[in-house]
C-alpha positions, 0 to 999 in steps of 0.5 A, a space after each residue: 743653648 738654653 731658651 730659659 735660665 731652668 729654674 723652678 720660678 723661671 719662665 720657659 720660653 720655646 722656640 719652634 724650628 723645621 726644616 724640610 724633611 725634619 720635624 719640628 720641634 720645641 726648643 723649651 729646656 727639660 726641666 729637673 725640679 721637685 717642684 708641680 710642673 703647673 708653674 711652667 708654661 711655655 711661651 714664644 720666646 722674646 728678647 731678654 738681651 741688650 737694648 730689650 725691655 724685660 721681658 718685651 720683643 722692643 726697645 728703644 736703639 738708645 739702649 743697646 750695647 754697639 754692635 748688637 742687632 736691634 731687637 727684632 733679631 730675637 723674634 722667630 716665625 713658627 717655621 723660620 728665622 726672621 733676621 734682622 739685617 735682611 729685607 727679604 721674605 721668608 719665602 725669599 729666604 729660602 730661596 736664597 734671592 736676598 739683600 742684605 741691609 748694611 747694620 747699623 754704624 757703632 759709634 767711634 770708641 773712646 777710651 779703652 776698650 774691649 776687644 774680641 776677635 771682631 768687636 770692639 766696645 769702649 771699656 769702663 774702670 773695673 769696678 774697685 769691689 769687682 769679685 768682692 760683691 756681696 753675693 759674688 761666688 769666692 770659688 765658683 767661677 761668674 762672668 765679670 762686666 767689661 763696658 758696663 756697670 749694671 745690677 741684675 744682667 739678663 740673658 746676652 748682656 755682660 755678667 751673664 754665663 750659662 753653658 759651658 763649651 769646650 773645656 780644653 787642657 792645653 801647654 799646662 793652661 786650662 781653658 774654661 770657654 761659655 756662653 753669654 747667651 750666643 751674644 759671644 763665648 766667654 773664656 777663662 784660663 786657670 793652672 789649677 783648676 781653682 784660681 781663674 783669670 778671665 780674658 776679654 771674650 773669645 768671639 762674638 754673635 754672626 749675623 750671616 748664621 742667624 744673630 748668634 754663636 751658640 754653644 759646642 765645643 773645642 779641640 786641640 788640632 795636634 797633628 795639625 790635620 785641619 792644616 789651620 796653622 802655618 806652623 805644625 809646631 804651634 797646633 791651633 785650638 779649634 772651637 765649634 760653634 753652632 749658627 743662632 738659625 739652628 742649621 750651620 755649624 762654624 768654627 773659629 780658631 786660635 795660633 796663639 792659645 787661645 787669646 786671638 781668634 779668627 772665623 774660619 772663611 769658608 764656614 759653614 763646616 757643616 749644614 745640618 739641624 741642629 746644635 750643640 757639636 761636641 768634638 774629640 779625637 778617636 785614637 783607634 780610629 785616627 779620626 775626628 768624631 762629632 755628636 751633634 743634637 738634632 731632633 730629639 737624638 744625638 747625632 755622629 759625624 766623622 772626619 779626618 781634618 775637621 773641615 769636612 764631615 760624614 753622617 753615620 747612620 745611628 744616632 741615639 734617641 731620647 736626648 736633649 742639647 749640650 752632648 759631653 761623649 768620653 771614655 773612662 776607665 773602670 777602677 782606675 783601669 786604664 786598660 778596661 773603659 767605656 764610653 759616657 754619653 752624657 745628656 743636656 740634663 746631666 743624665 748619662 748612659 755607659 757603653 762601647 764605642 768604635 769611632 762610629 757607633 755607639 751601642 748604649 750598654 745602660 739607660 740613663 743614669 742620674 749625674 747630680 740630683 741637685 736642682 741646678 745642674 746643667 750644660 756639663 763638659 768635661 777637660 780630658 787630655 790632659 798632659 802627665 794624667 792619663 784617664 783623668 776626666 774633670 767635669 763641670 755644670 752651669 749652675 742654672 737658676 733664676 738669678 734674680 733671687 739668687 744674687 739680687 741688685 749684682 752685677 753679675 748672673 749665674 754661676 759654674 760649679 766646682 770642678 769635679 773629678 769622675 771616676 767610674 767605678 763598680 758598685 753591687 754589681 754595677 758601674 756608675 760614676 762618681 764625682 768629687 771635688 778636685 784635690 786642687 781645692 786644698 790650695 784654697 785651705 785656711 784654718 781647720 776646726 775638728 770635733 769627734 764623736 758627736 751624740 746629738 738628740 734632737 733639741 740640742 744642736 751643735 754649733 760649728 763654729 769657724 769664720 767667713 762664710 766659705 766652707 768645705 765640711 767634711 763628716 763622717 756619720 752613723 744615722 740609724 733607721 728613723 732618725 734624720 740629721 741635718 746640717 744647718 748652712 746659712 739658712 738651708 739644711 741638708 738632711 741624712 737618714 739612714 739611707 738618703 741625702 737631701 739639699 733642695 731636691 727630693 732624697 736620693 738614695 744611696 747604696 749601703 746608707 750614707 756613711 761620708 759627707 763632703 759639703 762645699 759652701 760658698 756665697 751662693 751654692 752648696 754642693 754635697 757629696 756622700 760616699 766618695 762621690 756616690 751622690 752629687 747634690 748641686 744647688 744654689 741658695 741665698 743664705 738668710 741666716 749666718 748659722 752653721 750648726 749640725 743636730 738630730 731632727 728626730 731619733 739619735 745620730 751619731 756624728 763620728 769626725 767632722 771638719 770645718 774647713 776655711 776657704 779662702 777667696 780664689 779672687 784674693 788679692 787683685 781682681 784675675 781679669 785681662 
């Protein structure tokens, strides 16, 4: 889980944490950005949650949600945890000789309320403009406020999203599950990948593992082989989450598709530094692998049941939280495959993996040159679609200038098949939007054969302010085109593409564009899904134009897609 929202104009905030034996290590998130690094600095981290004053380690009672730890739960010694139900030292601690305080009692609910597996907090009326706020995303997915009504959420509080965990495909439901800060996971559903209803959160923060639930991911236990269901007939969806003290790993689990969920008793499944386990099946091997980030590495660990794990002694060097490992076919192929590791920053590296060991073939390969990319996961296993792997990223950003005075915070991108594929030689992965987005089409303007020279662009005219844009384009050596969207460009040459960030390459020129816009975001795909640019923005303009910065450009079809809002109609929450 992040310590910083991983923004240019963020402040990041580190977190130190050791163990005997393993060495200490900063919790400050990598940074993506062509920004100088001189405007990072790295602090100790302070509450930004409920009941914390912005940017302060102390607040007021008065003002947290029911049930949150006081503020004192956020604050760390360099070397170990100081949590806020115990009255013991940190030596004490240690040692394991400790009294637990009795938490303070939540005042009696009145009224509705929401509910999770062990929480409860009085609901407020939704909202009569919830999912039509100004700055609301219209078809990228954003937490909604369940017991509050409150502008600019922070870090912990209601409206905030950041990692994604454990995207599962089960009985014809998408599950979308992330964090809220380790305050809980929040969970959404979808049949299409494109209309989300959001349910009340999954589960909550656990004092007895440091104060939170922080991210990992889940699984669906169809042989039962972890023996959670009584029923072999209804598999249980298990979820991995990593203790708030960076040490225990927990599960909690689900008979009912995700919509009840219970702490599994005898947590912890494991203990072992650090976050972040990413779990999945390995057929060839019949038996469940885990890659878990500890100590600048990710980490495998196996096991037939789920409950208990064994080390495997070569971790791979050089990464950083939030780990996503899938096999994909090459070309299409499903009979030839290799194996992705996918790092915190969306960097990933290809290779051969035999349920134990995974011997790395690449070095890490850009995912998305955007500059808000993040925290991926990826649904795979899906029922009738053998090999087809649908990624998604935490869109992270500093949201208070990106949606300001909004009720919510951050966003995920658009779903995006990856497909691997080889190109001069090699392999890499291409991402695109998935298809399902045309159930969001609405009406097309379409021009052809566009002669632009600078001084003269081409207005696109179409309504709203949601798009999906796509062009063909000829741009030759020293001439640049630019698409004008709402304020921000996206310039082409010959060779490069560029949103936010600095130019990427792509290979033969860039021929093909896709653009997706929405209230907030742009994301911009050239050549099929040979580059991926994921950014958000906030539109200080209505424009929507094409032209030639410099030289001639030719632009040979382009089409202005209408799309319309996921959230039509009455607002998709439970």
């Amino acid at each position: 889980m992040r310590e910083n929202a991983g923004c240019p104009s963020s402040t990041a905030r580190s977190r130190r944490t050791s163990w005997p034996g393993f060495p200490s290590r900063s919790r400050s998130s990598p940074r993506r950005s062509t920004r100088s690094s001189s405007s990072w600095r790295s602090t100790r981290w302070r509450c930004k949650g409920a009941g914390c004053a912005s940017g302060s380690s102390t607040s007021g009672a008065g003002n947290r949600i029911p049930g949150t730890p006081p503020s004192s739960a956020f604050r760390t010694s360099p070397r170990w945890p100081a949590w806020p139900w115990t009255s013991c030292s940190r030596r004490s601690t240690a040692g394991g000789n400790c009294a637990r305080r009795r938490p303070r009692s939540r005042p009696p609910s009145t009224g509705p309320s929401c509910r999770g597996s062990d929480k409860e907090m009085p609901m407020a009326p939704a909202r009569a403009d919830l999912y039509r706020e100004t700055f609301r995303p219209q078809f990228h997915f954003t937490a909604r406020q369940w017991t509050v009504h409150k502008p600019n959420p922070g870090q912990r509080e209601e409206g905030w999203i950041n990692d994604l965990n454990g995207l599962v495909h089960h009985d014809g439901e998408y599950h979308l599950f992330a964090q809220r800060w380790a305050r809980c996971w929040l969970h959404a559903i979808s049949t299409d990948l494109v209309h989300w209803t959001e349910l009340q959160p999954a589960f909550w923060d656990d004092d007895r593992f440091g104060t939170g639930v922080q991210s990992g991911g889940a699984v669906i236990d169809h042989r039962n082989t972890s023996g959670l269901s009584p029923d072999p007939k209804t598999p249980p969806m298990v979820a991995f989450w990593s203790g708030f003290d960076n040490f225990n790993t927990c599960i909690s689990y689900s008979l009912d598709k995700g919509r009840t969920w219970t702490k599994y008793a005898k947590n912890p499944i494991l203990r072992h530094p650090e976050r972040d386990p990413k779990v999945l099946w390995h057929e060839p091997t019949r038996q469940w692998v885990m890659v878990l980030y500890g100590g600048g590495a990710y980490l495998f660990f196996t096991s037939p049941n789920l409950l208990d794990w064994t080390e495997q002694k070569d971790p791979i060097p050089h990464c950083y939280e939030c780990p996503d490992f899938f096999p994909l076919p090459i070309d299409g192929d499903l009979n030839r495959q290799k194996w992705v590791l996918v790092r915190g920053d969306g960097k990933y590296s290809l290779g051969e993996f035999d349920g134990r060991r995974f011997v790395e073939e690449t070095g890490q390969l850009v995912g998305d040159y955007g500059p808000n990319f993040y925290a991926t996961m990826s649904w795979g296993e899906i029922a009738g679609q053998p090999g087809r792997r649908i990624q998604a990223a935490w869109m992270r950003c500093d949201g208070r200038q990106i949606y300001p005075d909004m009720p919510f915070n951050q966003q995920i991108s658009f779903p995006c098949d990856l497909t691997l594929r080889e190109t001069n030689g090699t392999l890499r992965i291409f991402r695109t939007p998935v298809p399902e987005i045309e159930k969001l089409h609405g009406k097309k303007h379409a021009w052809k054969n566009l002669a632009l020279t600078p001084g003269a662009p081409k207005p696109l005219d179409a309504a709203g302010d949601l798009y999906r844009i796509l062009a063909e384009v000829e741009v030759p050596k020293d001439a640049e085109l630019v698409f004008r969207i709402r304020g921000t460009p996206v310039a082409v040459d010959e060779k490069t593409l560029a949103c936010n960030c600095q130019p990427a390459s792509a290979s033969g020129g860039v021929r093909k564009l896709e653009i997706l816009v929405d209230r907030t975001s742009i994301e911009v795909f050239a050549n099929d899904g040979e580059i991926s640019i994921t950014t958000c923005f906030t539109p200080t303009d209505a424009d929507l134009a094409v032209e030639c910065a410099k030289g001639s450009a030719t632009v040979r079809s382009i089409e202005v897609i209408e799309l319309e809002s996921m959230w039509k109609g009455q607002p998709r929450s439970e």
